[in-house]
C-alpha positions, -999 to +999 in steps of 0.1 A: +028-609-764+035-644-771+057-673-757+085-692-781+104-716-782+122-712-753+106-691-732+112-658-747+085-630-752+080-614-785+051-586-795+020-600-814+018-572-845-018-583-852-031-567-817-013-536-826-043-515-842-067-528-806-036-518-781-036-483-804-071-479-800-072-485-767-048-464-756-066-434-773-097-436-753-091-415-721-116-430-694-136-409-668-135-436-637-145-416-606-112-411-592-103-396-627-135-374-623-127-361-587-095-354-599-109-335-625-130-314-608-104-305-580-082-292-610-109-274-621-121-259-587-081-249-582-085-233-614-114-209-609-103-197-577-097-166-582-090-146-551-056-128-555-044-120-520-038-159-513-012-180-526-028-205-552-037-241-539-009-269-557-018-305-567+006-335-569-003-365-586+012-395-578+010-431-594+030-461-609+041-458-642+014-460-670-018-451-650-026-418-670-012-392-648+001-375-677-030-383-698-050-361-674-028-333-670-031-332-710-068-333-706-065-304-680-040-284-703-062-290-735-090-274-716-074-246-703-045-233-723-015-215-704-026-176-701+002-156-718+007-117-696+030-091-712+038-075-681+053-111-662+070-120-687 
């Protein structure tokens, strides 16, 4: 972003390829990692006379919630059964 005349804000189009590239990379920080592994603990816990364990993410705006559930959801694909449907 840049300033003009008169204060207003307007979108530098030469940063647009960086911002784009940037936004691709998904980082592994170690909150992103427990979280990870929690998901993936819930996941292979298998044991069918217990009601399954639920996770709620929680975050302002913009701080990848939804790029970790896609993570999660690229990893393990919804299980499709014929007789709950």
């Amino acid at each position: 972003l840049s300033l003009v005349k008169g204060g207003a804000m307007t979108a530098d189009t030469s940063l647009r390829p960086t911002i784009t590239d940037i936004r691709s990379n998904f980082i592994y920080f170690h909150h992103v990692k427990h979280l990870l592994a929690r998901l993936e603990r819930m996941y292979e816990y298998k044991c069918s006379s217990d009601e399954p364990d639920h996770l709620m993410l929680v975050g302002e705006s913009g701080v990848g919630k939804s790029a970790l559930l896609e993570k999660y959801v690229a990893k393990h694909p919804p299980i499709q059964h014929e007789e709950f449907t």
